[in-house]
N, C-alpha and C positions, 0 to 999 in steps of 0.2 A: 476326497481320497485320503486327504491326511488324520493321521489317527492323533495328529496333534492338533490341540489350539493356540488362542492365544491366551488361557487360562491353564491352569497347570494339569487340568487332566484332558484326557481322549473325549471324544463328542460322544461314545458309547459309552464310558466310563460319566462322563457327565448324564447322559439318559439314565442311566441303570440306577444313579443315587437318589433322583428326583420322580421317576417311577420305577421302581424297585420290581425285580421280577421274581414270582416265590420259586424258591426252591425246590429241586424235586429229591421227595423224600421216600416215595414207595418202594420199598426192596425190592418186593420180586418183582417190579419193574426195572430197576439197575441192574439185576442179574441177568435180566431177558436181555438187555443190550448188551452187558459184555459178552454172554454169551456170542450174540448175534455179531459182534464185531471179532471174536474168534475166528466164528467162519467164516466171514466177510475176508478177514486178512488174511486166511487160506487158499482161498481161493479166489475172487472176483477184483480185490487189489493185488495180487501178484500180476494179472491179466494187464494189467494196466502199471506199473512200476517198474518192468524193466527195458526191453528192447521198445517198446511204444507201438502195438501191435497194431499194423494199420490196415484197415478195410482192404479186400479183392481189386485189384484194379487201381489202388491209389499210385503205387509207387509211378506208373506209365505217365499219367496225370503230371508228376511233377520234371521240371525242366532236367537239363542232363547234368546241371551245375547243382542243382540239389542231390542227385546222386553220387557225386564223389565222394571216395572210402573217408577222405578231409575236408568239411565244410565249413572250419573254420579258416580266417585268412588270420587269426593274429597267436598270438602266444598269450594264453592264459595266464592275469598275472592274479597275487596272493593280495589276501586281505591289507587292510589299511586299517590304523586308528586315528589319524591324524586329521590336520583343520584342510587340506584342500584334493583337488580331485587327480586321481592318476587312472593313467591310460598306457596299454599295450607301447612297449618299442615297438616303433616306425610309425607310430601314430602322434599326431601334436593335438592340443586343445588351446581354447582361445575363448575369450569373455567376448558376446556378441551383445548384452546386453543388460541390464541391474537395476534393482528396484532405484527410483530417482533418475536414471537416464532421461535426458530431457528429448520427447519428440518432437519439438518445436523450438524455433530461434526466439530468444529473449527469455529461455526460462532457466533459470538457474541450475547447477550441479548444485547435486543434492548437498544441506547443509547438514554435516555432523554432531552439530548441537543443538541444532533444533528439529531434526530430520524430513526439513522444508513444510514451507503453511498449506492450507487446506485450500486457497487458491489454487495453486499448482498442482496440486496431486493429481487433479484430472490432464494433465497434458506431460505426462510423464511416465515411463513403464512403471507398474503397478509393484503391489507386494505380492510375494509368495507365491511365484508361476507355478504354472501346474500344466493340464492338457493342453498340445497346441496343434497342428494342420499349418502344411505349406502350399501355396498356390503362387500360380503365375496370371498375375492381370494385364491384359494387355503387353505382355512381355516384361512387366515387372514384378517381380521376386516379393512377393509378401508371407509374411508368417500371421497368422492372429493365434493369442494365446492368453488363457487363462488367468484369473489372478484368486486365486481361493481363499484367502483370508486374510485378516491383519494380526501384527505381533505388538499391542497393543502397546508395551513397556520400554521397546523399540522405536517404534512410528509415533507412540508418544511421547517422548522422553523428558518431558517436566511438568506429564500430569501423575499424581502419586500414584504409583503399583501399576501407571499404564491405565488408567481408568477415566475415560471422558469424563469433564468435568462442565463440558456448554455444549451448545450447539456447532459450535466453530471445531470442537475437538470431533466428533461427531459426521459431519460434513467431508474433514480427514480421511477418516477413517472410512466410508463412504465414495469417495473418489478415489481412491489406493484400491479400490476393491473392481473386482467385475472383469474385463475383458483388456488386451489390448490389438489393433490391428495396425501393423506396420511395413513400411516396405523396408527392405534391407539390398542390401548389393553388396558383392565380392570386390574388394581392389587390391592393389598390392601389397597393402597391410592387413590383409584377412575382409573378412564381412564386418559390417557397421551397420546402424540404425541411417535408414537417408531421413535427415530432418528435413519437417517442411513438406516433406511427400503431399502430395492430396488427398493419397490413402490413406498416413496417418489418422487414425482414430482411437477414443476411450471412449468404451462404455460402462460405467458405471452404478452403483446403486438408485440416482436416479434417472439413468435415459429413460427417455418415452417408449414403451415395447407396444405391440399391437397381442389380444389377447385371440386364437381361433382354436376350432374343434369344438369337440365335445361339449367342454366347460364353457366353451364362451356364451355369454350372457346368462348364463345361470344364477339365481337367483342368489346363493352361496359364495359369486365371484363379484356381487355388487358393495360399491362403497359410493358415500357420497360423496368423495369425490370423482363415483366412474359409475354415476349411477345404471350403464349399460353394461357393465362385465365385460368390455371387451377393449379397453385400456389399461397401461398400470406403468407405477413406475419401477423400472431397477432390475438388473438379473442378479443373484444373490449365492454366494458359497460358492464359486465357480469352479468345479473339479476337473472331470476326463473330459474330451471331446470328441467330436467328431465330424464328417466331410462327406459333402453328397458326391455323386455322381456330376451332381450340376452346379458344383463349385460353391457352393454354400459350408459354413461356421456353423456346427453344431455345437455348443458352451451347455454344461450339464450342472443344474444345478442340486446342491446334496445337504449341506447342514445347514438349511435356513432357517429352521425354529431360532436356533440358538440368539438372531435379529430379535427376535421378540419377546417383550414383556407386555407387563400390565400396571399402570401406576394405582391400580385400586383392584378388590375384588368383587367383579362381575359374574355372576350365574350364569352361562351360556348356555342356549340351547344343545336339548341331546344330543345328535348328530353334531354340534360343533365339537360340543367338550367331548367327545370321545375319537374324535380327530386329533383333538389339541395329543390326549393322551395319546396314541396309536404316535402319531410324529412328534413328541418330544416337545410342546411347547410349555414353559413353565410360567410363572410371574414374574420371575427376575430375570432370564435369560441369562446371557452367556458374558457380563459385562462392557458389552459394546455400548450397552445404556439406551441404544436407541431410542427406546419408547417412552424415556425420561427428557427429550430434548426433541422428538420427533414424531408427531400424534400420530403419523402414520403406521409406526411401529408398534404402537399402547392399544393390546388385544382387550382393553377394557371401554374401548372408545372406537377403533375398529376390528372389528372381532372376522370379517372376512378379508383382512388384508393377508394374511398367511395363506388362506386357500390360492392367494396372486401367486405365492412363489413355490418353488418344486417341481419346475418344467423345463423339458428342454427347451431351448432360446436357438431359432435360425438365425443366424447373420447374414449377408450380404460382403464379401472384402469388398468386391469391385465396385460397390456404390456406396460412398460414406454418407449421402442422405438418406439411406434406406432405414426403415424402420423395423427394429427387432423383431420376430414373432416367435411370441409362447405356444408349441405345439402341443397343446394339452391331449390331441390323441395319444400319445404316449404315455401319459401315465405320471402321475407325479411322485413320487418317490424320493429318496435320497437319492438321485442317480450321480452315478461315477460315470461312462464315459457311452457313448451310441455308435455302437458298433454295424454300419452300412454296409449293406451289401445289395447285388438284383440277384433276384430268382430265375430263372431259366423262361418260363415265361414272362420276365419285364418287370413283377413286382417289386417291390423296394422293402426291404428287411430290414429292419433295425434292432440290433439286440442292446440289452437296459440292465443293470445290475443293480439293485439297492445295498447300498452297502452302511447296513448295521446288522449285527449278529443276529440271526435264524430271520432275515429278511430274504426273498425271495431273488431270482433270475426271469426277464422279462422277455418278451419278443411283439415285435410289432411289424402287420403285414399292411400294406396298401392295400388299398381296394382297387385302381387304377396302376397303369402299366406305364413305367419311366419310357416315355421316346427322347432319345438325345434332340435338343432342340426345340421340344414342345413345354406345352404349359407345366411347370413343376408346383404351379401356386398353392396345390391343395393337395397334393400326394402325403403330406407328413398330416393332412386333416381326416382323412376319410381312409377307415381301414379298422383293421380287428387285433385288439392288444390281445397278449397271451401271455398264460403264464406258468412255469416249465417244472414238471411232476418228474423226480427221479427213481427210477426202481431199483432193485437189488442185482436183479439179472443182468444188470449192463442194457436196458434199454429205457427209455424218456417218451412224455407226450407233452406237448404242449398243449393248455387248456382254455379253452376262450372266454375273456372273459366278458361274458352277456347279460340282458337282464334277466332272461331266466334261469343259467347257473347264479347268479348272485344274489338275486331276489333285489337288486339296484339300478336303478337310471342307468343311461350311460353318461350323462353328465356326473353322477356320483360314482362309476368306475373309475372315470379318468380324477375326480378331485380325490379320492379314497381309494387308491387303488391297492393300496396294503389290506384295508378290507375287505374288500373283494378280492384280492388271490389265498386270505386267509379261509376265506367263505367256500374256496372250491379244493381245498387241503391241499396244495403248493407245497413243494420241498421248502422246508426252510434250511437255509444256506448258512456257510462261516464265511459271512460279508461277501456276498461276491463284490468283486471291482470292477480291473476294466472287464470287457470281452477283445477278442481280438479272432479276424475273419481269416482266415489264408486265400491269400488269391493264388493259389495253385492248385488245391486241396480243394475239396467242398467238406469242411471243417470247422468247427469255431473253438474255442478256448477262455474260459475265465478263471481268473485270477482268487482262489479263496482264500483272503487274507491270513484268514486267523479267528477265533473264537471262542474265548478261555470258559463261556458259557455253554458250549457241546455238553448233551448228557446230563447237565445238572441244572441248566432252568430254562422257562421258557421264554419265547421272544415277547417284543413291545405289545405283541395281541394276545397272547397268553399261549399261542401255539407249541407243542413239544418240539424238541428240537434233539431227539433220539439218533445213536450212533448207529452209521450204517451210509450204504451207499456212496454218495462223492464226498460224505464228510464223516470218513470214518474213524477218528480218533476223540475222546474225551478229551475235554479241558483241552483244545488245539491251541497252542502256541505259537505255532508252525507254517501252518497254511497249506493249502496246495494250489494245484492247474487241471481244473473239469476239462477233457476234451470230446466235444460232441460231433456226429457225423448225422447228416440230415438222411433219412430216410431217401433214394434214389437220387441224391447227391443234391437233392432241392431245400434250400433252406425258409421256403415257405412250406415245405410237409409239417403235417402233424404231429409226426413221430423221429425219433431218432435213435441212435446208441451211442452208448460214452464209456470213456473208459479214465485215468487217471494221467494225466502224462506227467508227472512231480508229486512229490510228497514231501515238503521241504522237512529239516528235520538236522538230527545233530548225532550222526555214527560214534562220532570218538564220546560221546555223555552218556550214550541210550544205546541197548543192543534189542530193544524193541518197536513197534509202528513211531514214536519218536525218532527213532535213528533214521525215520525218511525214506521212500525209497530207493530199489536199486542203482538209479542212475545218480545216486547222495554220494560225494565222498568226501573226504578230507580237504581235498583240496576246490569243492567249490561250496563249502557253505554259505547258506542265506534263510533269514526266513522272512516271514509276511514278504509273499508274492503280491504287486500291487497292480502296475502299471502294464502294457505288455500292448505291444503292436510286432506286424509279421512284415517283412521286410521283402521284395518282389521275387526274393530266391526260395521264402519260405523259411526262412530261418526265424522262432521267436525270440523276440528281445525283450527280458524279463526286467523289470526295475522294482526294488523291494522298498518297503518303509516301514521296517520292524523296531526289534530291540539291538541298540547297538552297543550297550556295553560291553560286550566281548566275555561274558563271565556268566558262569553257573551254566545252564542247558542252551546258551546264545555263545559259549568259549569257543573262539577260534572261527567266531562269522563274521567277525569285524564290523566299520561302517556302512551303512546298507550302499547298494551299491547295482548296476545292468550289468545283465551275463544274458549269453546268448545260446536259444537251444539248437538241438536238431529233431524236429519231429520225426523223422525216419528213423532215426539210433536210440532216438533218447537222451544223448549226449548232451551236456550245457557246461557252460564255459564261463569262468567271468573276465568283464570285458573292461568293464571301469568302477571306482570306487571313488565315493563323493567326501564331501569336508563332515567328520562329527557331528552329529546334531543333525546334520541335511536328510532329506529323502531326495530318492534320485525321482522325476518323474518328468512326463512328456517327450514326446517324440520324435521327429519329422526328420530326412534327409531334402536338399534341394532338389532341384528341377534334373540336376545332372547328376544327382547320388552320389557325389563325389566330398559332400560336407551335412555332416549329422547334427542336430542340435537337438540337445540333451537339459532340460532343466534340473536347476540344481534346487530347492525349496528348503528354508527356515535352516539354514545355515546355524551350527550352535558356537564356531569359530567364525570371528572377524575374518570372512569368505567374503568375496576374492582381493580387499582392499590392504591388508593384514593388517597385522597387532594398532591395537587404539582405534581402529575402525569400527563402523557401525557393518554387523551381518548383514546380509543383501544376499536375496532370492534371484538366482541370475538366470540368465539362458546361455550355457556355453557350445561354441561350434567344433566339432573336431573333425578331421583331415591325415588324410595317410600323408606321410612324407615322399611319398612318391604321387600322391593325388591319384591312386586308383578308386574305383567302386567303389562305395562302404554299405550297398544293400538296396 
């Protein structure tokens, strides 16, 4: 999800220097698009920009508390510049949790000066949270949540510039990374970690995962340390997430090239090296060093251990023996977050966003039909990925991806699947992130970042990435929110229509498609739309992780920050604002909706410990002062 690392540029920004995408230089091709985005912004984004125009029959569909003329419960409050998080009068917030928190008795509070050793990192909430899911086991309160990256300079602090220097530094940064699953409980001091739970778990870079679908045993997914393709260790880059039906951790993983180098130069086969290229893998990687301390990272020594990672990953909360599974029918991807839902007839939907610029939007249907209480073993194994063609007219199809559209295996759909949705001409996207499903609605939503490449080059496969449709502005800054409606309210159909519900953007700097659209105004600036789930009233709650200096075409949006919409009005509100430097991101309210947790990720102020503290990626919990609903 994050557009940061722990290097000083973006994961796209790092792609784009190390495979460079050419420029597009034909005139009367620029002029066809502007043209073409003239009348687009005429007519087909007006449709979609102001009231939020929604399908025959929807408004009946949603409860009587999303129709009222006020659906918000709080007072809209104004931007922030500052190092911590504010929220609404009559609302409180509270630290539920921070990188170093120890989940277990005997492990130390984190040290300041050495930011605790690489023994401990695995029994301790992670770095830089990101997507999380709440459940109840057994009648205990568990959250599992995300840890997407380390901040090298940080987490290292007395290796020079943050840069592994052993295996021991390495290992660190390795355990800090991946998952974590905890139980937590309410007492009179607010919510707290229960140490010692039995749920308590980390997963990190190297748990034992189990590898199924598609991919599994493919000849592409063998190492010799797995010489059957259907082990592996570690879930990697751990962004959005997501939650079945049947109580299961969906953990999404997105920038895992960056894990890998190569300590020599190796030839790879065609089909590899043009994978390596398509996802980003370089020879030096992204300074984590890995594959200089850790042979299983060095693509000149294992050249299919990267096909291991770029999968969703099921978890288990309620059994911490359980062993992870790589769900390779889905698709490997940068994937940001897996958006479930069931279809009318019982099938299980899962939507997939890869998020790097002119990278596609995904969907994935079962082949088999969810029965509450029956076998869910192989539902995310067996089924038909797709991948989602946007038109101009406000309608979409989703197209499958087979081996005779793609002229590939289906074990090389699901390891290659940026190839294969290139191969059947796929919209290419401004990043999509999360999606987000409405359970009132039969409706979906994705989040498109941002894409300063619109209009002027092509993506990682050389595809155009021409203005028009849900990504209508050049050089996007801004981002917006796709909203789709499945064809007869089915979100395993074929086909759909979409319309715009956001066009983030900056009124008081631009009096053009920058200025956003009409539900933009002064008082709720934001751009790069990122994170976003819908809350059981149908309200969405948008979490951003743009530019926050507050200056030039970003003046007056402050630090990124959640605001909440209304799909009926259009209307959105903001709701909280995070510490400088932070992105706001992940989700969940409890079992009772009466307490929201909000992650707060890479903190650029000593967050939440203040001044001479080390920054800390936290999870904070917030609560009306009266303890009403919060969604």
């Amino acid at each position: 999800m994050s557009d940061k690392t722990h290097t000083r540029l973006s994961a796209d920004d790092w792609d784009e220097i190390n495979f460079p995408r050419p420029k597009e230089n034909d005139f009367d091709r620029v002029v066809e698009r502007a043209i073409s985005r003239r009348g687009f912004l005429s007519g087909a984004l007006a449709f979609g920009s102001g009231a939020a125009v929604m399908s025959a029959g929807l408004l009946d569909a949603i409860p009587a508390l999303a129709q009222q003329s006020d659906r918000f419960a709080f007072k809209p409050i104004p931007i922030a510049t500052d190092g911590t998080v504010h929220v609404p009068e009559g609302y409180t917030w509270k630290v539920l949790a921070s990188w170093g928190d120890p989940l277990f008795s005997g492990v130390p509070d984190l040290d300041q000066e050495t930011a605790g050793s690489a023994d401990d990192a695995d029994k301790i909430f992670g770095e830089n949270t990101d997507g999380m899911e709440f459940f109840v086991v057994d009648g205990k309160q568990v959250i599992a949540v995300n840890h997407e990256y380390t901040n090298n300079d940080i987490n290292l602090p007395n290796a020079p510039e943050g840069i592994p220097q052993n295996a021991e530094d390495v290992r660190k940064l390795q355990n800090l990374q991946g998952v974590t699953v905890m139980e937590v409980a309410e007492g009179p001091d607010g919510w707290s970690i229960v140490k010692d739970s039995p749920l308590n778990r980390r997963i990190t870079h190297n748990t034992p995962m189990k590898i199924s679908g598609p991919a599994a045993g493919h000849d592409l997914m063998k190492t010799d340390a797995d010489p059957t393709g259907t082990e592996s260790l570690g879930t990697f880059n751990n962004c959005g997430a997501g939650k079945t039906p049947w109580g299961t951790y969906l953990t999404c993983e997105e920038n895992f090239n960056g894990y890998f180098g190569a300590t020599e130069e190796v030839e790879q086969p065609e089909q590899v090296a043009a994978g390596y290229e398509r996802y980003g893998l370089s020879k030096d990687g992204w300074d984590y060093e890995y594959h200089k301390f850790d042979e299983r990272f060095d693509t000149s020594k294992t050249p299919n251990e990267p096909h291991r990672a770029g999968w969703i990953v099921e978890i288990d909360p309620s059994d911490p023996e359980s062993v992870p599974v790589k769900r390779t029918a889905l698709g490997r991807i940068k994937h940001e977050n897996a958006a479930v839902t069931v279809a009318p007839d019982g099938r299980v939907v899962v939507y997939l966003g890869d998020d790097e610029r002119g990278e596609f939007l995904y969907k994935f249907v079962s082949r088999d039909v969810y029965v509450p209480g029956g076998d869910t073993s192989t539902l995310l194994d067996e089924g038909q990925l797709y991948v989602a063609k946007f038109n101009d007219d406000m309608t979409g199809e989703w197209v499958a991806l087979t081996p005779d559209a793609t002229d590939m295996s289906e074990p090389e759909i699901a390891i290659f699947s940026r190839i294969a949705a290139s191969k059947v001409g796929a919209t290419t996207m401004d990043r999509p992130e999360w999606v987000a499903v409405s359970p009132v609605a039969a409706e979906a939503y994705c989040a498109l970042t941002n894409n300063k490449n619109r209009g002027l080059k092509t993506n990682a496969g050389g595809d155009e990435q021409p203005v028009g449709g849900p990504n209508p502005r050049e050089a996007n800054n801004y981002g917006q929110i796709v909203r789709w409606r499945p064809d007869g309210g089915n979100h395993a159909a074929d086909a759909f229509q979409w319309d715009l519900y956001v066009m983030a953007g900056n009124p008081t700097v631009h009096d053009d498609a920058y200025a956003g659209s009409e539900n933009i105004n002064e008082g709720n600036l934001f751009n790069s739309p990122d994170g976003m789930v819908i809350d059981s009233s149908g309200l969405v709650w948008i979490q951003t992780d743009g530019d926050d200096s507050n200056e030039g075409d970003f003046a007056g949006q402050g630090n990124n920050q959640m605001l909440a919409g209304d799909p009926v009005t259009g209307r959105i509100e903001r709701f909280l604002t995070g510490p400088n430097g932070s992105e706001v991101t992940g989700l969940c309210w409890s079992a009772d909706r009466r307490s929201m947790f909000v992650g707060i990720q890479h903190p650029g102020a000593p967050f939440p410990d203040g001044e001479g503290k080390l920054p800390r990626s936290s999870i904070i919990v917030i609560k009306r002062d009266d303890n009403a609903y919060l969604g």
